[in-house]
ZAMARGU-4260 file (C-alpha; in steps of 0.2 Angstrom, whole numbers, plus 5000, padded with zeros to 4 digits):
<rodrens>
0) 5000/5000/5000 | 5005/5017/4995 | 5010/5028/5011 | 5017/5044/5001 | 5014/5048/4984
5) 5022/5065/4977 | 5015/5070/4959 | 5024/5082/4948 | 5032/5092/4964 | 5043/5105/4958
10) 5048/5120/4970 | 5054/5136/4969 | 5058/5150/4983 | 5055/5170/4980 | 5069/5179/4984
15) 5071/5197/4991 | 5054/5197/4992 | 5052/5199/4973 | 5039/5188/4965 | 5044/5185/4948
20) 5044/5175/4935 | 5063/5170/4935 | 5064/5163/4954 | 5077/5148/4955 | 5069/5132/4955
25) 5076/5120/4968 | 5064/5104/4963 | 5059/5099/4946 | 5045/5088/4941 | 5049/5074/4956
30) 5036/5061/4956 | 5038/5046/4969 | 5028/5033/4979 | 5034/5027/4993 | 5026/5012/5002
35) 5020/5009/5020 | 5033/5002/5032 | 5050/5003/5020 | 5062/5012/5022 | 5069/5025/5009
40) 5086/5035/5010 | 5088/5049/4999 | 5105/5055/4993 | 5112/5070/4982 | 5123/5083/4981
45) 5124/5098/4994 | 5113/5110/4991 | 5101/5098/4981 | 5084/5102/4988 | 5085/5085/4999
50) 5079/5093/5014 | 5066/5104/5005 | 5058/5089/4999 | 5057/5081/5015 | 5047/5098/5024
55) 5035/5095/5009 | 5032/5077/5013 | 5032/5085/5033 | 5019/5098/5026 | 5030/5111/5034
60) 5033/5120/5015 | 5021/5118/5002 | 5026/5114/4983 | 5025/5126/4969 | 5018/5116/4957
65) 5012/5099/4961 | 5004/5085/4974 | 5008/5076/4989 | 4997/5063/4996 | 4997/5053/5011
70) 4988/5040/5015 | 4978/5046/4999 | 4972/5063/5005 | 4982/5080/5002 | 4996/5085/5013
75) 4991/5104/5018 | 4999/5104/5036 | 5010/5096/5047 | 5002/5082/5055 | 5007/5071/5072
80) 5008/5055/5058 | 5023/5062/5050 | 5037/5066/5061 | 5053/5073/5059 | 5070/5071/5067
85) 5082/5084/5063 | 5101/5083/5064 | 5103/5095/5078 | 5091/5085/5088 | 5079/5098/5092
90) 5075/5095/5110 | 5071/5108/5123 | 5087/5114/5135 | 5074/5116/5150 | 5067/5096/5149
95) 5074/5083/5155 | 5074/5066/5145 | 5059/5062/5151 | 5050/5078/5148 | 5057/5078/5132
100) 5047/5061/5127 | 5033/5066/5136 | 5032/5082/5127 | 5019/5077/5114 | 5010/5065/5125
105) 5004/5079/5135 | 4999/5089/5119 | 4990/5075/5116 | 4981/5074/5131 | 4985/5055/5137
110) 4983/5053/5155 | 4996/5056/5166 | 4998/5036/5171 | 4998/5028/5153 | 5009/5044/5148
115) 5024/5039/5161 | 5020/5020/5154 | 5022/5025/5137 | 5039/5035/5140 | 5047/5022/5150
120) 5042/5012/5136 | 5053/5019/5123 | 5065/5028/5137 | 5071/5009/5138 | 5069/5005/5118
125) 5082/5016/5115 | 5093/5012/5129 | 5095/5026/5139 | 5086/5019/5155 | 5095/5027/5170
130) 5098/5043/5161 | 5078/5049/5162 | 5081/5064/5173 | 5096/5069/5162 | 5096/5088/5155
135) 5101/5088/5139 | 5120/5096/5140 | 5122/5081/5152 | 5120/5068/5138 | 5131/5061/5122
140) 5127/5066/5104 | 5123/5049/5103 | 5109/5050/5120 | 5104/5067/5112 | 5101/5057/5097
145) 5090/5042/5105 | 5079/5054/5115 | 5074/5063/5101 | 5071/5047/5093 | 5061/5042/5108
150) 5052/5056/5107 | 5046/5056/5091 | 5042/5035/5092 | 5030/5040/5108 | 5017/5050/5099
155) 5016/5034/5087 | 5017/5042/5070 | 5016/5031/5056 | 5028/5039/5047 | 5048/5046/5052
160) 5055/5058/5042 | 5075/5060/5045 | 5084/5073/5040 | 5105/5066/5042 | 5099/5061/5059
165) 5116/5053/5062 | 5127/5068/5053 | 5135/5075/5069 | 5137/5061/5076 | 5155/5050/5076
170) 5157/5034/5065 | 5159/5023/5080 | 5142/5029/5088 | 5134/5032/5070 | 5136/5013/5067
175) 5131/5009/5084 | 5114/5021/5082 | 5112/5014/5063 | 5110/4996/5070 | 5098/5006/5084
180) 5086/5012/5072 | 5085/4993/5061 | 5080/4987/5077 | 5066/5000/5082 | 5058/5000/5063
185) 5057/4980/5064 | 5047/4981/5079 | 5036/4996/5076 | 5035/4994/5057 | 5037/5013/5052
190) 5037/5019/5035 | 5054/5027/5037 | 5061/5039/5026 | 5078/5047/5027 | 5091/5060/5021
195) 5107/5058/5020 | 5124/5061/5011 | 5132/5044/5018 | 5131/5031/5003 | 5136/5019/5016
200) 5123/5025/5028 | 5109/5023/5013 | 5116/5007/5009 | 5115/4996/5025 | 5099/5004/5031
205) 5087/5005/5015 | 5074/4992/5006 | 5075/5008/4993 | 5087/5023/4988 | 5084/5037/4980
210) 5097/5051/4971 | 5095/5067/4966 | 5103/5079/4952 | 5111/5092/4956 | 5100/5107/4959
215) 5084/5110/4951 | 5083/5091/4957 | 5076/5077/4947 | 5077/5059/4950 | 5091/5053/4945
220) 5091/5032/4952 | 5078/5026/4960 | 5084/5007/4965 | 5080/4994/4977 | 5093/4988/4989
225) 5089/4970/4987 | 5099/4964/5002 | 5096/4951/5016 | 5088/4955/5030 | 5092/4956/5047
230) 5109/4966/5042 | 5124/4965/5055 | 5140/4976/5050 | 5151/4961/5042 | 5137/4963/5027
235) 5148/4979/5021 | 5161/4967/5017 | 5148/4956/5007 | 5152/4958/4988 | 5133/4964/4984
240) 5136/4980/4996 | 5152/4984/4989 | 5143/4982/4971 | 5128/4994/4975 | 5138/5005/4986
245) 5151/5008/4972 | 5137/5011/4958 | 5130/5024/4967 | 5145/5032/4975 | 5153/5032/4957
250) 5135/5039/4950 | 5134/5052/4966 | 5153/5057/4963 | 5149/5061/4944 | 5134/5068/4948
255) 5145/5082/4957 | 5158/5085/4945 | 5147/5087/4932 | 5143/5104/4942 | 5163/5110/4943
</rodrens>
């Protein structure tokens, strides 16, 4: 079943407050279905539009030209059933861990009893029992990281939208987190979709990956990663990784140049 489905999107921003005819277009013409419960890196170069198409599919920016459905009505708005984690985590200096996930619970207006269940729930799905009533300069990028993950899991959206969740993060605890995130998607069956400039990342995490041109952005692969699944590291060593990863690094690489 279809989860997301973008039409014809193309965006374009005004700049200086002039609207004209000639402002730059950052998407062009991207049409894409994206089924419930698989997951789907996106890569491209810098500057691309990545991150501008996934606050259209958030409904946070609207296209310029275009459709995006969900669920199969029109995305107009943010909705609690898409929800983004952001590089830079986004959670509030003032909370502690615990407040932090139980942020939108209270939004939503769940009882103060199945509220605490529900954050101790995930507070331990993401391994950071014992640091509940840690503020947030008190934690790791890494713990930074699995709380805003455990925040946005608590209000159970059906959809995640990442945007380089793991991008500040060092290789040691991005691997470790990478492995995190598998494990959280095959129990909660998310439709997960996620940017990111790691070929390697898009690789070992994705059913499907996505590249874009450089900008105005296009489609330019849209493949399956037809690899066994559970995936442990060693898989990186497997010659089918080496094989998909090489094809698109080779394709992102020209991609790039071909803008010099």
């Amino acid at each position: 079943m279809e989860k997301i489905e973008l039409i014809n999107i193309s965006k374009s921003f005004v700049q200086n407050g002039n609207n004209c005819k000639n402002e730059p277009l950052i998407l062009n013409d991207i049409s894409l279905k994206i089924n419930s419960g698989s997951f789907v890196s996106i890569l491209g170069p810098s500057g691309c539009g990545k991150s501008t198409l996934l606050n259209i599919i958030a409904g946070f920016i609207s296209p310029s030209k275009g459709e995006i459905k969900f669920n199969g009505f029109p995305v107009t708005a943010p909705n609690p059933n898409r929800v983004v984690i952001f590089q830079d985590y986004g959670l509030f200096d003032w909370k502690t861990v615990q407040g932090n996930i139980e942020f939108g619970l209270i939004a939503k207006n769940i009882p103060k009893t199945e509220r605490k269940e529900i954050t101790q729930y995930y507070i331990d799905l993401v391994h950071l029992k014992g640091s509940e009533n840690k503020y947030p300069h008190e934690l790791s990028g890494g713990m930074k990281q699995r709380a805003a993950i455990a925040r946005a899991l608590a209000i159970e959206p059906e959809c995640l939208l990442m945007d380089e969740p793991f991008g500040a993060l060092d290789s040691q605890t991005r691997n470790i987190l990478q492995d995190e995130i598998l494990d959280i998607w095959k129990k909660t069956k998310n439709t997960i979709v996620s940017i990111t400039h790691n070929v390697d990342e898009a690789v070992y995490l994705s059913d499907r990956i996505i590249v874009l041109s450089n900008s105005p952005a296009k489609i330019l692969i849209d493949t399956n990663v037809n690899l066994p699944r559970p995936r442990f590291p060693e898989i990186r060593l497997q010659k089918d990784f080496i094989e998909i990863y090489n094809y698109l690094w080779q394709s992102l690489r020209n991609e790039v140049m071909s803008n010099k």
